[in-house]
N, C-alpha and C positions, 0 to 999 in steps of 0.2 A: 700836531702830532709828530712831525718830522725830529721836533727836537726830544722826544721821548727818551727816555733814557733804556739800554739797549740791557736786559737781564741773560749773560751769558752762563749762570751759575747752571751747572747740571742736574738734569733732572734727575728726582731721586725715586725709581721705580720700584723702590720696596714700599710707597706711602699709598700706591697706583690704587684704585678700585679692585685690579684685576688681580693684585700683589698677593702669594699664598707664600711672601718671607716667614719664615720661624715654623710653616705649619709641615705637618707630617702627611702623606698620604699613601694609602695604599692600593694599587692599581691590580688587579686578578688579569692574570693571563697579562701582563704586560712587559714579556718578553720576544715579540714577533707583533707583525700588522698593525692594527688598528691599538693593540694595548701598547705598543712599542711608542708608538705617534702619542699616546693621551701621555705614557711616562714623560715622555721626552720634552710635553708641552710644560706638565708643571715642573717638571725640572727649572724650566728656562723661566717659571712664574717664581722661582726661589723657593719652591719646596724642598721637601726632604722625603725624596721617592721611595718608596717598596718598591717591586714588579714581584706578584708572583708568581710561580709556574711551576709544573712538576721539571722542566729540565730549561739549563740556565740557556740564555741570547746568547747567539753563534759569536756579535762581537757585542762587549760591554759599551752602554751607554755615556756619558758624560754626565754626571751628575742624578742616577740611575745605581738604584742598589738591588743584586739578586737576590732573592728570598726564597730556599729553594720547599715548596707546598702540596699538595695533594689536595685540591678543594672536594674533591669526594670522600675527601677522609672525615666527615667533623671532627673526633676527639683530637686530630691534630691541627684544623682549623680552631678550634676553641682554645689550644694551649699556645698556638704560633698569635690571637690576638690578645693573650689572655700576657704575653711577656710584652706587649708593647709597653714604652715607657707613657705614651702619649699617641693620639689618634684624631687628627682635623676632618681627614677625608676618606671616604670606600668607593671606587669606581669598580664596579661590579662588572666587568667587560670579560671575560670566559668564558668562553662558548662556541658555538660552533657545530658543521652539520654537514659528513658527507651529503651528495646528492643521491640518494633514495626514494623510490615508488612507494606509500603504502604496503602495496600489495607482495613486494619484492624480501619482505623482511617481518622478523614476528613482531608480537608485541614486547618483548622482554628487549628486544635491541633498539623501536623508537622511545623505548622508556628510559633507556638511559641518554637520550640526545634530550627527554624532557628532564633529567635529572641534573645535566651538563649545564643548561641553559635555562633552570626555573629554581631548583632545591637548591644548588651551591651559592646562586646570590642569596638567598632565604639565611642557608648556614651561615653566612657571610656576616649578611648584615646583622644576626642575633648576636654573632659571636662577637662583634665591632658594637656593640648598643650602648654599653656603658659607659665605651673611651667616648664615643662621639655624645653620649648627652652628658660629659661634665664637659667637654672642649664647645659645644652646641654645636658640633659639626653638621658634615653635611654628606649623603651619598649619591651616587652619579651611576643610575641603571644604566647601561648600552643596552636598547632596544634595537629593535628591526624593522624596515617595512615589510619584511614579512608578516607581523604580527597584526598587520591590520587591509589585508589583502590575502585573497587566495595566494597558496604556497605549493602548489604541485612539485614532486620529488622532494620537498624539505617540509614535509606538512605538521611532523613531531615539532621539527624546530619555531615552524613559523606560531605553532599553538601554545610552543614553553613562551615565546618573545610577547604574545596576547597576553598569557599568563602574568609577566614580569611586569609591563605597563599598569597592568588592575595590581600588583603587587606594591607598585613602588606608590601608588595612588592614596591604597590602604595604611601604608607605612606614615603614608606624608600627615594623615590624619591622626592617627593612633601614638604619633612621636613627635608631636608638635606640642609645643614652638621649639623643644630643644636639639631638632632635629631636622635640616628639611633634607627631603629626598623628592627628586626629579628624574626623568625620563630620559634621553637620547636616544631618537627614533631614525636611528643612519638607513640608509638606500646605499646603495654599491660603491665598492671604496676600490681603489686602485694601492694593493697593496705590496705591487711589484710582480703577483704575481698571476695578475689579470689573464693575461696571454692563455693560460693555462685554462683558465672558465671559460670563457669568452671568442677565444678559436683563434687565436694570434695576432696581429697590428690593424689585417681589415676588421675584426671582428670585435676588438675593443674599439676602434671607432666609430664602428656601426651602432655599438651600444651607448656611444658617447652621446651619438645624435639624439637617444630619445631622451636625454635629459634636460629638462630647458637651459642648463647652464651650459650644456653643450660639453662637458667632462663627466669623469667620474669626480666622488670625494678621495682627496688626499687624507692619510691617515692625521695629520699636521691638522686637516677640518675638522675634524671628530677633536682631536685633542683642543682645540683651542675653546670649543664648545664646549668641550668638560673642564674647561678651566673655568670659563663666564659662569657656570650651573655653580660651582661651588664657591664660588670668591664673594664679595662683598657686593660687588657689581649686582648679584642675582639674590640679595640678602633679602626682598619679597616673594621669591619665585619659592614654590614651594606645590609636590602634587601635577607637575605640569608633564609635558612631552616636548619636548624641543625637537624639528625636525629636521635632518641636519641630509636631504636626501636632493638638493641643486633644485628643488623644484617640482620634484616628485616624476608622476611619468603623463607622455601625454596620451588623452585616452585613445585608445583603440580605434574607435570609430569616427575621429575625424580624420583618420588615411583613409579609411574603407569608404565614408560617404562622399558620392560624389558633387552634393551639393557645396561643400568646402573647396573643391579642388579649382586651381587657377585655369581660364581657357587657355 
């Protein structure tokens, strides 16, 4: 094998499993945090980015187009996918939840955190139905562990994200085969602006530790996992939840028990 002959031709990453060259996508809310990292992933996959948002990214992207939207509006969601020329991908990522009691606030104010976070993927994905089943494309929910965990202070939010998982599930079945739509079930992302949740550098630490991976997720994890869900690579996944949370958390009770603890 030594005298093998040595192939230095370059590899050509538009033919990749993961390659989304030529394809179009459009990422919601994907001008900050976690949408910024999913944009910026398929950018760098050879797509041809949207972001949308009601107001544009502080600094523009590289290969990242603003698209400026109001996802609570529908008749201007239905006319913003209705001018698309073509549609590969919907990452449905918009959302979002001050931290709120129950009891702190009516029902008319957590119904708009389940409108944020349950009806605009729903408007979303109807208004994207047709481009993505002549392209057989493909949608990418952002889920939560909130959604499949108590959610104290974010309890609206964590029940739209319950919500979205049984949605994109329903989707997977009802829009098959020319259509698969999957899940991304993210746990806590370090999106810069940690410090702020979290209680400042001992506090994001502390919170590092209960994750088995020992960090937060980078918004770059989310995004590369929204790339695997939609690319070719995931061309049987279909219906699923992908969890993209380091590990999840460890439980509770093997600190409290002291059968666990070392002498």
């Amino acid at each position: 094998m030594d005298n093998a002959p040595v192939d230095d031709a370059p590899v050509d990453n538009s033919r990749a499993p993961t390659s989304l060259h030529g394809s179009t996508v459009v990422v919601t809310g994907g001008t900050r945090g976690v949408g910024a990292g999913i944009a910026r992933a398929f950018a760098e996959a050879g797509a041809r980015v949207l972001a949308c948002a009601r107001r544009p990214p502080e600094r523009p992207q590289p290969g990242v187009e603003f698209a400026p939207l109001d996802l609570r509006d529908p008749p201007a969601v239905r006319a913003f996918f209705a001018a698309l020329p073509r549609l590969d991908v919907l990452v449905n990522n918009a959302g979002g939840t001050p931290y709120r009691r129950l009891a702190d606030a009516d029902a008319e104010r957590h119904a708009k955190v389940v409108e944020l976070n349950l009806i605009t993927p729903l408007t979303a994905s109807l208004a994207a139905h047709d481009h993505l089943r002549r392209s057989r494309g493909s949608i990418v929910m952002v889920g939560s562990v909130s959604g499949s965990r108590p959610s104290p202070g974010s309890a609206a939010y964590g029940a739209a994200k319950a919500g979205l998982a049984n949605l994109a599930a329903s989707m997977a079945v009802e829009w098959a085969p020319d259509i698969r739509v999957n899940t991304l079930v993210v746990g806590m992302v370090d999106t810069g602006r940690a410090h702020s949740h979290y209680g400042g550098p001992d506090g994001v630490a502390a919170v590092s530790r209960t994750v088995p991976l020992g960090r937060l997720a980078l918004p770059a994890d989310v995004g590369a996992a929204a790339v695997f869900l939609a690319s070719d690579a995931a061309a049987y996944i279909s219906g699923a939840s992908l969890h993209v949370h380091g590990g999840g958390e460890r439980p509770a009770f093997l600190d409290a028990a002291t059968a666990f603890k070392e002498s």
